[in-house]
C-alpha positions in Angstrom: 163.6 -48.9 -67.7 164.8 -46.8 -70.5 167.8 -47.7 -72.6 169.2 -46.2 -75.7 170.1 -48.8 -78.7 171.7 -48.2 -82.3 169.0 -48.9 -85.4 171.7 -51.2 -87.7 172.6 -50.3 -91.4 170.3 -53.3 -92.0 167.8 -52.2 -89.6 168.6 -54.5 -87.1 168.1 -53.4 -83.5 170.1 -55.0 -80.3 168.4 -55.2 -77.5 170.3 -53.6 -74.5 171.5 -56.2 -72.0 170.0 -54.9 -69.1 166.6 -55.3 -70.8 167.5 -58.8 -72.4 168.4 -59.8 -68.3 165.0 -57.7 -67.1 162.7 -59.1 -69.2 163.5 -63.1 -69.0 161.3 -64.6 -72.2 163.8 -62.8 -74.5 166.0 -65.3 -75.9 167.9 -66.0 -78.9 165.0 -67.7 -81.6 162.0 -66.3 -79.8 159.2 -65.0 -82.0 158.0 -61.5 -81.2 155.2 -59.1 -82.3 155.8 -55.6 -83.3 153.5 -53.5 -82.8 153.4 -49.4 -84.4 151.6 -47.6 -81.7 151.9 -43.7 -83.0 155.2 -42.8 -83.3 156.8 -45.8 -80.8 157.5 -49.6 -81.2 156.1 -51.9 -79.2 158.0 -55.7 -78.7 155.6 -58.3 -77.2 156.4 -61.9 -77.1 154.5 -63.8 -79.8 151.8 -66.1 -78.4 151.6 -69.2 -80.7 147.3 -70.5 -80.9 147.2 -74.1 -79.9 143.8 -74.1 -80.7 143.4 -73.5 -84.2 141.2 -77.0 -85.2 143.4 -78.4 -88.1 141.9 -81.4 -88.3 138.5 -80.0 -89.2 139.8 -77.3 -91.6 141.7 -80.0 -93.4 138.3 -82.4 -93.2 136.3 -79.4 -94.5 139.1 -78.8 -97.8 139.1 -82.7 -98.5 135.3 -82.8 -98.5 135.2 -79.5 -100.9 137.2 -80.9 -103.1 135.7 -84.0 -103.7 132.5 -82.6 -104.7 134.6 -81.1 -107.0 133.4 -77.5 -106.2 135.7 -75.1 -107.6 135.9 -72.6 -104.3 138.4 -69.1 -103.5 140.6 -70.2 -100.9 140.2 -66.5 -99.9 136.6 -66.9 -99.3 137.3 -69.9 -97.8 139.5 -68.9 -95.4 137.5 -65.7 -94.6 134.4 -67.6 -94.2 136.6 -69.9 -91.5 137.6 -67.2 -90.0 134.5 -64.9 -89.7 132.7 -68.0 -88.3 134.9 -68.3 -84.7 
């Protein structure tokens, strides 16, 4: 399905009704991701992570800091990350 849509003096783009009806997860409020693919846009609904373990990270941060280790929050968070 093809539709044409205005870009907005503030850059704001409607979604034509027919899509907003085709695709059913669009709805006022929902997050989306936009993706750049060459010289197109891509719209994806955003999928939240529900698994992200909060409770450890925020165990691990408490601990650090009460060895009163002075640590980069950057290097923190890209050793969390680089660990999964």
């Amino acid at each position: 399905m093809i539709k044409t849509a205005i870009i907005r003096e503030r850059n704001q783009l409607t979604i034509p009704e027919e899509i907003r009806k085709h695709l059913i997860w669009i709805n006022p409020g929902t997050a989306v991701n936009i993706l750049a693919v060459d010289n197109s846009l891509i719209i994806q609904p955003h999928i939240a992570l529900d698994n992200i373990p909060w409770e450890k990270i925020i165990a691990t941060m408490k601990k650090i800091a009460k060895a009163g280790k002075k640590v980069s929050l950057s290097k923190f968070i890209l050793k969390d990350r680089l660990g999964h």
